[in-house]
C-alpha positions in Angstrom: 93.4 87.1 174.8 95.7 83.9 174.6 99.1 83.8 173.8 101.2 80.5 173.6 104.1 79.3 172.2 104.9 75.9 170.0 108.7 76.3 170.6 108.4 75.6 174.2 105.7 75.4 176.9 104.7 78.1 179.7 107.2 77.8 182.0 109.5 75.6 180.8 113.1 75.9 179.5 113.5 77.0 176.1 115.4 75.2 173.5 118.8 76.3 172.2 117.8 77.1 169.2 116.0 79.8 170.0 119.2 81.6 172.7 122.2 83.7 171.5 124.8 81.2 173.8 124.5 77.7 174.8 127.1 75.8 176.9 129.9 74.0 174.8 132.3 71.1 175.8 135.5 73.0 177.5 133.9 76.0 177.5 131.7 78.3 179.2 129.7 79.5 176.5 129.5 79.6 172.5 127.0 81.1 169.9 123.5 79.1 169.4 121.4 79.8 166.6 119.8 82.7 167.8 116.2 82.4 166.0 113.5 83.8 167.3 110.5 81.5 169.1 107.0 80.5 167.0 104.1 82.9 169.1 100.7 82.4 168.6 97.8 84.5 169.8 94.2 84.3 169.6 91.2 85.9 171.3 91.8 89.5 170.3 89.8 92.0 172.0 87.1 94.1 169.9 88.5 97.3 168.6 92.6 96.3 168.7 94.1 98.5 165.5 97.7 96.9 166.4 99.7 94.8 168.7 102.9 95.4 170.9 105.5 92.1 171.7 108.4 92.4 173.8 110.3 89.9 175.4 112.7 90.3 178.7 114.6 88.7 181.0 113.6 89.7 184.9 116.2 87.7 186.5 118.8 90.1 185.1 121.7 90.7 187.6 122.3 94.0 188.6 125.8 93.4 189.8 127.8 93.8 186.6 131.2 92.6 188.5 129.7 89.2 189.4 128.4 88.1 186.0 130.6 85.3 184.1 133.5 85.4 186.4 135.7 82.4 187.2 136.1 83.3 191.3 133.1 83.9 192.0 128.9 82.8 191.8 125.7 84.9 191.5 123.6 84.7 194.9 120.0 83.7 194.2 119.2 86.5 196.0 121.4 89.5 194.1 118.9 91.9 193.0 117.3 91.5 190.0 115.9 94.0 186.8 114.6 93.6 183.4 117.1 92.7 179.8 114.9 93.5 177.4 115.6 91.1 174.6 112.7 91.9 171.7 110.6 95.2 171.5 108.0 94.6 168.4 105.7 97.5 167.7 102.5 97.7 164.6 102.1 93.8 164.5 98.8 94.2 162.3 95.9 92.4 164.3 95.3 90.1 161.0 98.6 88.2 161.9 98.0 85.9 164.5 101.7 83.8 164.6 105.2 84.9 164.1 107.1 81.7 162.7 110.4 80.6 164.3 113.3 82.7 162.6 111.1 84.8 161.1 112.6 88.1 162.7 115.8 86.4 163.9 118.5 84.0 162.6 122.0 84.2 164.1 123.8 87.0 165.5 124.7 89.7 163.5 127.4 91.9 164.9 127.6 95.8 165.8 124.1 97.0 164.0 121.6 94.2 164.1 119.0 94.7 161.1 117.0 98.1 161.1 113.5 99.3 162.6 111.4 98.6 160.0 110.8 94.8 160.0 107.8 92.1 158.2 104.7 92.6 157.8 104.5 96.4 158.5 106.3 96.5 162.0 108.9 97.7 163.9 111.4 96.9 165.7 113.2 98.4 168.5 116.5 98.3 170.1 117.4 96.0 172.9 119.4 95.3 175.8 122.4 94.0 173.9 122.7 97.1 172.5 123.6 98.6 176.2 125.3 95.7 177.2 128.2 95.4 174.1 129.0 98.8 173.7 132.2 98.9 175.6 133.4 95.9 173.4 134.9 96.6 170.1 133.9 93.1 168.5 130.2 93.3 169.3 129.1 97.2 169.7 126.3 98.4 167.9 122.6 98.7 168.0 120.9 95.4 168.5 117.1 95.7 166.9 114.8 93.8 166.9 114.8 89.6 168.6 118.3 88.6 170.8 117.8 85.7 172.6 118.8 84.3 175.7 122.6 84.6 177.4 122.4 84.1 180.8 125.3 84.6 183.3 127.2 81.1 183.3 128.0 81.6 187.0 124.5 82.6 187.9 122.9 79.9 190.3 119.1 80.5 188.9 117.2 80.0 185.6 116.5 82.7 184.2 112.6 83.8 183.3 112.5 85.2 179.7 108.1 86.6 179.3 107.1 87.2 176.3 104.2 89.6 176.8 101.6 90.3 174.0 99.7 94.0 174.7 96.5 94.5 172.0 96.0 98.3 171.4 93.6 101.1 170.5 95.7 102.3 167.8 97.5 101.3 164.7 100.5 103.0 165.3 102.6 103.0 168.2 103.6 106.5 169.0 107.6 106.2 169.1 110.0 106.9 166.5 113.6 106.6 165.8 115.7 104.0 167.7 113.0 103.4 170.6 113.6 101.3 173.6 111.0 99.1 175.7 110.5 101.8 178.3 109.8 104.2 175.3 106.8 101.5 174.4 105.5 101.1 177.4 105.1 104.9 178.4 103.9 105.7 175.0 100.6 102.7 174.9 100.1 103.6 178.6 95.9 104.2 178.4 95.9 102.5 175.3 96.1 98.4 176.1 92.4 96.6 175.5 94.2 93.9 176.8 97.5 91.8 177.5 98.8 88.1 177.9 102.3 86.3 178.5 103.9 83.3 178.1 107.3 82.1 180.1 110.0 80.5 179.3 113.1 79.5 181.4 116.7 79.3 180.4 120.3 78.7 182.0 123.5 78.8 181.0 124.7 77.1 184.6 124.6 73.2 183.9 124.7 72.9 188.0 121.4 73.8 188.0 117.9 72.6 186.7 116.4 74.9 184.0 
């Protein structure tokens, strides 16, 4: 199983377009357009009845008191954990691309779309939903495709996988307002198969992307 992306190449930096924040003259960040990448895939395994996509961030600081501050930088080697930025569950095994856009366009404030999404699929909640809810302008639930928003004092690029998992059934087992670690207990012993593709992003302009 292949997956690849026209919007940027495997491990290279993604383009604005496709982040929630991008640096801005005299300031540290502002809001990009906040679309969602093209994906492609190919190669399915015999017998996949649906397809799982999530996207995350595994350069994620885990030292909240360091991140965006004007005093102070984020070590390369601060430990590190997973944002989840897209959770996309009963992607039909007929589709084989997701167009740029197509699930995300901007940033909509406090409740971001709904769980049922195109062509039949789902969407679940990510890490933006965690990571606004102490702020009265922006909390909510976040579904569905955030993009990136690295730490502007962070000295690394950040990884963003997209990861593609083909499965044995046609309907993910979660329901409600699910979350990545949701998905990936409930398709544990039910993957055929899984591929990724890596894109790299920073908000930092002192360091290469």
């Amino acid at each position: 199983m292949k997956l690849t992306s026209p919007s940027f190449a495997n491990n290279q930096p993604i383009p604005s377009e496709y982040a929630l924040c991008i640096t801005a003259p005299g300031a540290h960040l502002t809001l990009a357009p906040n679309r969602n990448p093209t994906l492609a895939w190919s190669d399915l395994p015999e017998g996949t009845q649906s397809l799982v996509l999530t996207c995350h961030d595994e350069d994620a600081p885990t030292n909240v008191n360091d991140i965006n501050k004007e005093d102070r930088v984020i070590p390369a080697d601060q430990h590190r954990a997973n944002f989840y930025h897209w959770v996309l569950v009963d992607i039909p095994p007929t589709l084989s691309v997701i167009h740029a856009g197509e699930f995300s366009e901007g940033l909509s404030r406090h409740d971001k779309q709904a769980p049922e999404a195109r062509h039949g699929t789902r969407q679940g909640l990510n890490n933006y939903t965690e990571w606004f809810r102490t702020d009265p302008d922006m909390s909510g639930k976040y579904f569905g495709y955030d993009g990136p928003c690295p730490p502007w004092n962070d000295t690394i690029p950040h990884r963003y996988v997209f990861m593609l998992y083909a499965l044995d059934i046609r309907r993910c087992p979660v329901e409600g307002d699910f979350r990545a670690a949701d998905v990936l207990a409930a398709i544990a012993g039910h993957v055929l198969a899984k591929a990724s593709v890596i894109g790299t992003y920073r908000l930092n302009p002192a360091i290469e992307a």
